[in-house]
Every structure is written in structure tokens, then in C-alpha cells.
C-alpha positions in Angstrom: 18.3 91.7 -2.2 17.3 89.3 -5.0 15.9 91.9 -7.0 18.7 94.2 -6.0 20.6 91.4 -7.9 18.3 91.3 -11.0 18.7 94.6 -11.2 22.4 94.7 -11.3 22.7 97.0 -8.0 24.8 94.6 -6.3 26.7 92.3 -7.7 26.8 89.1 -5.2 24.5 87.6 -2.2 26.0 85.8 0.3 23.7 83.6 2.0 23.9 80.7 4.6 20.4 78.7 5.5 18.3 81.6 4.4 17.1 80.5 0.6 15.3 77.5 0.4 14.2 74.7 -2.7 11.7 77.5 -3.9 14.6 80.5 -4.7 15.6 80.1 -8.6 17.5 83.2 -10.0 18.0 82.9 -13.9 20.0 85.7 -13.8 22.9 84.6 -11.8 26.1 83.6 -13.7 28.1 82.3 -11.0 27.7 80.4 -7.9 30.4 80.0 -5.1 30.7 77.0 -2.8 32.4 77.7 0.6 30.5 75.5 3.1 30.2 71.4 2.4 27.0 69.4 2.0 26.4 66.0 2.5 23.2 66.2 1.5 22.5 65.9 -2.4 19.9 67.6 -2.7 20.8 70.6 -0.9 23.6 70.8 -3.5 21.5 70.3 -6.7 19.3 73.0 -4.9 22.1 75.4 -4.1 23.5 74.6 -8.1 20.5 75.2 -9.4 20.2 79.2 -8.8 21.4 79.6 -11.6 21.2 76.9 -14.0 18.4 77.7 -15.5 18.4 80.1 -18.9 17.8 84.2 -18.8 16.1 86.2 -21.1 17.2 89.3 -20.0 20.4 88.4 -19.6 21.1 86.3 -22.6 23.9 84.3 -20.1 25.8 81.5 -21.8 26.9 79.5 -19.1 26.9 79.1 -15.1 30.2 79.5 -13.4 30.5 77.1 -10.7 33.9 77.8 -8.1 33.7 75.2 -5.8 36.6 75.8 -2.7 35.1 73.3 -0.8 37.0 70.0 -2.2 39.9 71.4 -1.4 39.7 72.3 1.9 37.6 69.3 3.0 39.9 66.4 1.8 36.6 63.8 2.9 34.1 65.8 0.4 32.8 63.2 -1.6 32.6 65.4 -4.8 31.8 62.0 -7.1 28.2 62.1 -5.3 27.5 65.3 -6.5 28.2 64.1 -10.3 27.0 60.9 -9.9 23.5 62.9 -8.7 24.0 65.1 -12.7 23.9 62.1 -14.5 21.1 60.2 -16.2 21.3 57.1 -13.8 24.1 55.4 -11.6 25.4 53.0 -14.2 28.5 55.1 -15.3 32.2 55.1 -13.9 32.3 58.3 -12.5 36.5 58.9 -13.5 35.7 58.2 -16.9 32.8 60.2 -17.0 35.3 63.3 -16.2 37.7 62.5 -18.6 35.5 61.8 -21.0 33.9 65.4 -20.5 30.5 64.2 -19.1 29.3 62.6 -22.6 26.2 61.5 -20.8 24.8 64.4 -19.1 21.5 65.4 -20.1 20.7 66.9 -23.1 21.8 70.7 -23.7 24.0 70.3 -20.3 27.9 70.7 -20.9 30.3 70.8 -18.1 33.4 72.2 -18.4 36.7 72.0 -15.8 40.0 73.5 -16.4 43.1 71.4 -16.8 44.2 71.7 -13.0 40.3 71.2 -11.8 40.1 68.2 -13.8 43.3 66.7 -11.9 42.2 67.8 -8.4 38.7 66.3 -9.0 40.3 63.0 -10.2 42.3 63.1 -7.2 39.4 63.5 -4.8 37.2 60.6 -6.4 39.9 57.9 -6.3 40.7 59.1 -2.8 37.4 58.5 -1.7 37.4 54.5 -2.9 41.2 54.1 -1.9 40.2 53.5 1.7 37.4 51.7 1.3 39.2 48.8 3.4 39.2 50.8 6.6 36.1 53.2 6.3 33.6 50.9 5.5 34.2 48.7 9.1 34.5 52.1 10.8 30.9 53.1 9.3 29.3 50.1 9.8 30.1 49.8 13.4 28.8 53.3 13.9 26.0 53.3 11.9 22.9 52.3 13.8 23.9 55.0 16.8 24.7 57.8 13.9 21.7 57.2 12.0 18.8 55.6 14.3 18.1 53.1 11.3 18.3 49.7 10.8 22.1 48.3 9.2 20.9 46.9 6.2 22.1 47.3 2.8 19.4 49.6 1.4 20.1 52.0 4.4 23.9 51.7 4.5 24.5 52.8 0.8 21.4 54.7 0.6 22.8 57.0 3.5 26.6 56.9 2.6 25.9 56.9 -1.5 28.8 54.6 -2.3 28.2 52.5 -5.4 27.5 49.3 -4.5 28.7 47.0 -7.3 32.3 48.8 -6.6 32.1 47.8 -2.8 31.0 44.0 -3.7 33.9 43.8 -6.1 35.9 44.1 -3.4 34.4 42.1 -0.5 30.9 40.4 -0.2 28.5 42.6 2.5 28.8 39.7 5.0 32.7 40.1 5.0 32.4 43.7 5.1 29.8 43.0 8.7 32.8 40.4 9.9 35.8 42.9 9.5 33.1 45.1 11.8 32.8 42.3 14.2 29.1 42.9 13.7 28.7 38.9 12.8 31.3 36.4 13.3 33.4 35.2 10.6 32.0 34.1 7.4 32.3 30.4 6.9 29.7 29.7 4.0 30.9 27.1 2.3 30.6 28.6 -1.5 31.4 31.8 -0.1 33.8 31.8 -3.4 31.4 30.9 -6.2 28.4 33.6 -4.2 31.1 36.5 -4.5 30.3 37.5 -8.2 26.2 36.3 -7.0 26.1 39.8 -5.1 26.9 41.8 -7.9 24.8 40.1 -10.4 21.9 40.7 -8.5 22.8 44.0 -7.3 22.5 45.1 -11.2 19.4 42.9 -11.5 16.1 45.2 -11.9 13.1 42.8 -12.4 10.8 43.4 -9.2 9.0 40.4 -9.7 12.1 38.2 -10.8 13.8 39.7 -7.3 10.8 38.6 -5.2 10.5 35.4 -6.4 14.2 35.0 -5.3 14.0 36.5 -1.9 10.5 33.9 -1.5 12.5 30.8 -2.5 15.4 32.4 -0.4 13.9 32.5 3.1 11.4 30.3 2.4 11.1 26.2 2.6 8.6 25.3 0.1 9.7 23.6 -3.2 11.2 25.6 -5.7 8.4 25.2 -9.1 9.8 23.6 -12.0 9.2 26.0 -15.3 11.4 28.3 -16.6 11.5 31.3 -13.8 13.1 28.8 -11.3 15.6 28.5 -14.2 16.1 32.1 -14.5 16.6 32.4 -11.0 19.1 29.0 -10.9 21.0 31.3 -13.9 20.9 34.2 -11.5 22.4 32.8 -8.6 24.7 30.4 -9.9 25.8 31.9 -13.5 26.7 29.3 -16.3 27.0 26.2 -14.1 24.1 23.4 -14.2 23.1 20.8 -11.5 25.4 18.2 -12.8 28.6 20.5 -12.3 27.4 21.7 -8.5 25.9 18.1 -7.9 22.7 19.0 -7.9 20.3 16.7 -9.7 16.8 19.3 -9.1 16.6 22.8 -8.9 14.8 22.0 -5.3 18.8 20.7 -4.5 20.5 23.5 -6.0 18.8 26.0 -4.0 18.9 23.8 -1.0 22.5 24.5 -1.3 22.1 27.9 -1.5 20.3 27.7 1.6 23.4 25.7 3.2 24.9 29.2 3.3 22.9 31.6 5.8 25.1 34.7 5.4 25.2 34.9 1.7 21.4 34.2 1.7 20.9 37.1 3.9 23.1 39.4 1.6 21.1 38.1 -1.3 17.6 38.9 0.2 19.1 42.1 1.7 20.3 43.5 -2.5 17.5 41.6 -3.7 15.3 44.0 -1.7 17.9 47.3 -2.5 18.0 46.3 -6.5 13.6 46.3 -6.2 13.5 50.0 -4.1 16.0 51.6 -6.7 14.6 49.8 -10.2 13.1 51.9 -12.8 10.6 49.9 -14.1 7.4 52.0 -14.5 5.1 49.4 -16.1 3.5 46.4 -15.9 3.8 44.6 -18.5 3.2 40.3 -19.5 4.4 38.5 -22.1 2.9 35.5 -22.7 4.7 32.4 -21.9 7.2 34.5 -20.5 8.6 35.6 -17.5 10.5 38.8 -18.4 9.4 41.9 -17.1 9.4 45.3 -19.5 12.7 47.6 -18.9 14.5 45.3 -16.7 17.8 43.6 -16.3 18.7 40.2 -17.5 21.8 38.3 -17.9 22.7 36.1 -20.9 21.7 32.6 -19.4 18.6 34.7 -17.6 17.5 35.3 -21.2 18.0 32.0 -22.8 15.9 30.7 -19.5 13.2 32.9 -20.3 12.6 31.7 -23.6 12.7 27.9 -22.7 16.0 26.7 -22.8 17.1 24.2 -19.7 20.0 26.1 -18.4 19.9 23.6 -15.4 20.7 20.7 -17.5 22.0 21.9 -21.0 25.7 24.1 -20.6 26.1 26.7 -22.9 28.9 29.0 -23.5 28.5 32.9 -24.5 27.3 33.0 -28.3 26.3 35.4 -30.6 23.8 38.3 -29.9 21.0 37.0 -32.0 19.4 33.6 -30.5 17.0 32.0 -32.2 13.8 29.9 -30.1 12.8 28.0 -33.1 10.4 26.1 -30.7 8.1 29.3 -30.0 9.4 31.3 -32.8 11.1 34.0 -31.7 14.2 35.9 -31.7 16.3 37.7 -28.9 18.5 40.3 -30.1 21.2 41.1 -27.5 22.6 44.5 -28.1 25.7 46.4 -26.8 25.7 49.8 -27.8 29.2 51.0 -27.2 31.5 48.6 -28.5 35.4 48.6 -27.7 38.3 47.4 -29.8 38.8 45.1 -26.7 35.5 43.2 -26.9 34.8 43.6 -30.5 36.3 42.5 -33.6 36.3 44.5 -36.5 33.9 42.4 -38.2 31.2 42.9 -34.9 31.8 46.4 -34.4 28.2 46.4 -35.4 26.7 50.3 -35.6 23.6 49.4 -33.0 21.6 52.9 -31.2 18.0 54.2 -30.6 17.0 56.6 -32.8 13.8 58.2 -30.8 11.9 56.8 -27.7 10.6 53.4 -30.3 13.2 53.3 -33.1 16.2 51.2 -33.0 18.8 50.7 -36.1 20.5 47.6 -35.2 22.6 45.3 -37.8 22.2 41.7 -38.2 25.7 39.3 -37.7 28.0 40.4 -40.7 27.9 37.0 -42.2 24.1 37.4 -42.5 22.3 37.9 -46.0 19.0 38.3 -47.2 18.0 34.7 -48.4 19.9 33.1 -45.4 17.1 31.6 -43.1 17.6 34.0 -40.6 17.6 36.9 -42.7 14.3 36.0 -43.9 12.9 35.5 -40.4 13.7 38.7 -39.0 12.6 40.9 -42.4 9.1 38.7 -43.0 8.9 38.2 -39.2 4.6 38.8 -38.9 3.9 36.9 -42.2 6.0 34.0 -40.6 4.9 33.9 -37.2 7.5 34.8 -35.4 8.4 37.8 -32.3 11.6 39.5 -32.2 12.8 40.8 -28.9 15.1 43.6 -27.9 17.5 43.2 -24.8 20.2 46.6 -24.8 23.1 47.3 -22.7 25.3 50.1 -22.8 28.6 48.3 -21.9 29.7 45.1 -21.8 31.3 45.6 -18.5 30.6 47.5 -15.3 32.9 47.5 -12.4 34.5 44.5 -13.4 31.2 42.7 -13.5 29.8 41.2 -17.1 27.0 43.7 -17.8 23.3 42.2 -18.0 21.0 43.8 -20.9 17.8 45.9 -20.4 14.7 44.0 -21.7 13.3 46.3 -24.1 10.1 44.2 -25.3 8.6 43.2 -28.4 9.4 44.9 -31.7 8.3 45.2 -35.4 10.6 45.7 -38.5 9.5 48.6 -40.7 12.8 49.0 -43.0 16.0 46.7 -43.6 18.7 47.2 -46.5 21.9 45.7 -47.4 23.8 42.5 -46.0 26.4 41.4 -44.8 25.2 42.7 -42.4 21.1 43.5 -42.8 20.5 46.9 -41.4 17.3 46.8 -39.6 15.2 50.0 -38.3 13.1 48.0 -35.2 10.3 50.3 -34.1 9.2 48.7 -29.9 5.6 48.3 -28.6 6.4 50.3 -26.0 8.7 53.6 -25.3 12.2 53.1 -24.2 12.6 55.2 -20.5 13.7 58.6 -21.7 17.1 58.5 -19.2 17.9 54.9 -21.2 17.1 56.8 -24.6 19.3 59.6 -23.5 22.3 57.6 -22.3 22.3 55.2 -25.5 22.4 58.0 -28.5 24.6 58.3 -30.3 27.3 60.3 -28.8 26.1 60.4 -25.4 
């Protein structure tokens, strides 16, 4: 029959259960979806008949009808273009309207007017009821599924985004309105809301475990600047003297004061480490930042020494200067909106291959200013120059941590006001970071 196909003596297959991952047909032009999935890779296989390119049939695109979101209203069609895209990290509904600027490279999706309403319509149903279906799923959960509840299971198996379900309610409030556990009475339930979601975009496996140790363990939390990190992590821009803590030993002994929120914590901790992307292994001396993963801003200025348990420090600029171990950390957003940005820092910052990075100074910087000539005669003066890159500067209503990037050299600057720098890294940025932070998508 497939050959019949090839051939052109039929014109269509219908199949149910009878092709399986190994069946690619370059030839087909069209795909028809009649029966629902919840399984993503059976949809990526059943897509991907016919995505790839033919020689013999020089096709120019892959139809896709899909009649299944329509008459399943509970098809969960965000899943299967969440499962296109590079990573999880983008907002689905803007995705669509944006016409999919960050699919991989040479992919294009396109939707008719009417599609693009009806697909709309289907992702915001599926987080509009959020409030009721999550209880009824939890409850249900360990019966339907033989596994253990635990957050790495529940939203590995349902493939909701988590930092959109912590917005809304903390994972131990979501077990309470399921009468799994009993109320939640921590006492800084409030201030360990926006904890959850920090951590939930947190990727640094080591950074995580040290956490979940100091979490569920008793011993004395180490003085040094990881336990700072980790004090920045939890508790954001407040120091000991603002939560009454005079130690870092007391500020996570009040963590400790509330159990639920500690569970949640070790529980994401543990989600955010199985789902990370970091691939290597690499040390910086003196510091405790892992290659490729996700910090915060007072995460950062912990890493490179600064007392973030004593000393409050507002949001600055995105160049800070360690004078006392000579180094710079550039913080880098590369899409910048009107509504963040003013004219003046609507700096043009992207990668340009897997180790080249044009990024421009602030725009008051010049040449001869002292930290002009830090960055351009950086070797001859001793000093390292660090990259940390986000995307956005928001995500789900969350303040967006950077991606630590490494060490990097300077091999060409020009102008002021602002300096344009070309940064070339010691190592490769990922190739699904490279891709989502070109230029244009």
C-alpha cells in the first residue's frame, strides 16, 4: 500500500494502530487527524510521515487537517506545539499569533484566519479551568496512573506548564483543595509563593541539590557564597536583618519552620534537576555557577562575592563590576520591549553562531571611561568577563533568571556610546538556546 502510494496509484491510506515509529513517507503532502492522542509522541510520530523533504516529488509543504480539536473540546492541542518548539520556555498563545517565530530552523507553520481563532480558543480553554481540574486530577491520580503524586510525575504525565500552575496557587494548596493534606498553615506561606516559581525555572543540578540537602537536612548551613546563592534563591532581595535573621543557619531555620513549602521546594527542586539541559560539567574557579544554567540577579551577584545576606541591593544595570576578583558579569536580555526598555537601553544584544555574541556596552559608556577600557583590554588587565543571557525579562508573570553562558574573550569592539563588542565564549552555547536567541526567532 505504501508503495501503491509512492507510486501515485492511490491516493490516501487510512490507517489505525498499524504503522509504527519506523514508517516515514517523504512523499506524502497531507496528513489527516481523526482519532485523539494523549500521547506526544505518538503525535510527532503520526506528523512526521510526512514532514520530511521529497526528491521525487519536489513537495513544498505538509498539509496538516486536524478534526480532532474540534470534536474533542478536552484535546489539549497546546501540548502538541509546545512538543514543536525548541524548549518549554515560550507562551504558547503568543507563540501562535506571533506565527511560531521560534520553531526550528527551515520549519514554518501556517493556520488560516478561522484555525488560528479556534486554536486560540482551545489553549485558553484548557488553563481556564485550572481551579477545578487540577483537585479532580490530583485526587485521582495515584489509582489512574500506579505512580507516586509527586510533582515531577503530576506535570510530567498531565504536561501542564508548571510556572503557569504556581502562579496561581502553590503545589501544597493545590494538594489541600484535594483534601490530600490538610490545610496549609505555613507561616510565610505568602513570601514562599513566588519561591516555587523561582526554583521551578532554576536549572543548576548542583545549585538544586545543595538546596534540597540543606532542605531536609539538620546540619549547619556553610558560610561561603553558595549558601548565599541559595539564601538569594529562596528568599529573593531580602537579607537576614529584614526577616530577623542574624545567620544564614537562622534564615533557613525558618525555612524549615514551614514543612509544606519545604516539601514543594525539594519536590521542584528535584523536577527543575530531571528536566535541566545542562550537558557539561564545567568549574569555575572560586565560583559556584554551573555552565548553561539558570540564575537570578541576586544568585549572580552571590556568586561573585557579594553578601546578599547582609548588604540590600536593588535591580541595577546589566554590567556589574567585581573589582575585588576582577571580573565582569554581563546580564543580557535579548528581546527587549518598549515596556521594560527605554529608548536609550534598547541595546541590539544576539548570538551570532554557537560562540559569538554582539552585545553593546550601557549607552553612556565610552572608550577611555574605566570600564570601557576593562572590557576592550580585559587579558592585558587581568580581568574575566562573564556572560549570563535571557530571552525575556518576564515569564508567566515571574521575573526571568539569565542562562550562565561562561567565560568569554573580546575579539572586536567599535564605537561608543555604546561600545559594540563581538564576545567569542569558551564553550558552545546549546544549539536550542542558539536557535531561540537569533535574531528573528
Amino acid at each position: 500500500a505504501v508503495q501503491a502510494l509512492i507510486n501515485n496509484k492511490i491516493k490516501f491510506i487510512f490507517t489505525v494502530d498499524l504503522f509504527n515509529e519506523g514508517v516515514d513517507i517523504p512523499e506524502v503532502n497531507l496528513v489527516l487527524f481523526l482519532r485523539p492522542t494523549d500521547s506526544l509522541t505518538v503525535y510527532l510520530q503520526q506528523l512526521g510521515r510526512g514532514l520530511r523533504h521529497s526528491t521525487s516529488t519536489k513537495k513544498e509543504c505538509l498539509l496538516v487537517l486536524d478534526f480532532v480539536a474540534q470534536m474533542h473540546k478536552r484535546y489539549r492541542i497546546d501540548r502538541k506545539f509546545a512538543a514543536l518548539l525548541p524548549s518549554r520556555r515560550f507562551n504558547i498563545e503568543k507563540e501562535v499569533l506571533a506565527g511560531f517565530p521560534h520553531l526550528p530552523p527551515g520549519c514554518i507553520i501556517q493556520m488560516e484566519k478561522q484555525a488560528m481563532v479556534l486554536v486560540l480558543q482551545n489553549i485558553k480553554a484548557a488553563y481556564s479551568n485550572l481551579k477545578n481540574y487540577i483537585p479532580e486530577t490530583l485526587k485521582a491520580f495515584e489509582h489512574e496512573t500506579g505512580l507516586q503524586l509527586t510533582f515531577a510525575n503530576y506535570f510530567k504525565h498531565h504536561d501542564l506548564m508548571p510556572e503557569k500552575v504556581l502562579a496561581m496557587k502553590p503545589w501544597c494548596e493545590w494538594k489541600a483543595a484535594a483534601n490530600i493534606i490538610p490545610k496549609v498553615t505555613d507561616a510565610d506561606a505568602e513570601a514562599l509563593k513566588i519561591t516555587l516559581g523561582r526554583i521551578c525555572q532554576s536549572s543548576g543540578i548542583k545549585h538544586l541539590q545543595r538546596l534540597k540537602d540543606l532542605v531536609l537536612s539538620n546540619t549547619p548551613v556553610p558560610s561561603g557564597a553558595a549558601s548565599c546563592m541559595l539564601h538569594s534563591l529562596v528568599w529573593g532581595n531580602q537579607t537576614g536583618v529584614m526577616m530577623g535573621a542574624k545567620t544564614l543557619d537562622e534564615s533557613f531555620r525558618r525555612l524549615k519552620a514551614n514543612p509544606n513549602f519545604c516539601n514543594d521546594i525539594s519536590e521542584i527542586a528535584s523536577f527543575s534537576q530531571e528536566r535541566s539541559l545542562i550537558k557539561k560539567d564545567i568549574a569555575y574557579e572560586g565560583l559556584p555557577l554551573e555552565l548553561h544554567a539558570h540564575y537570578g540577579y541576586y544568585e549572580i551577584q552571590a556568586a561573585f562575592g557579594k553578601d546578599t545576606f547582609n548588604e540590600n541591593s536593588q535591580r541595577g544595570p546589566g554590567v556589574l563590576h567585581f573589582k575585588s576578583i576582577k571580573s565582569y558579569a554581563l546580564l543580557i536580555t535579548t528581546n527587549k520591549s518598549e515596556k521594560d526598555f527605554s529608548e536609550s537601553t534598547m541595546y541590539k544584544d544576539y548570538p551570532i553562531n554557537e560562540k559569538l555574541f554582539h552585545w553593546e556596552s550601557q549607552s553612556v559608556t565610552k572608550q577611555v571611561h574605566t570600564d570601557g577600557q576593562n572590557l576592550i583590554h580585559h587579558r592585558e588587565r587581568g580581568y574575566q568577563i562573564f556572560l549570563f543571557v535571557r530571552i525575556n525579562s518576564e515569564f508567566e508573570k515571574l521575573t526571568a533568571p539569565f542562562q550562565f553562558l561562561g567565560r568569554a574573550n573580546q575579539v572586536k569592539f567599535e564605537g561608543e556610546r555604546p561600545i559594540s563588542f563581538v564576545w567569542e565564549l569558551e564553550h558552545d552555547m546549546p544549539a536550542e538556546l542558539l536557535e531561540e536567541k537569533r535574531v528573528g526567532g
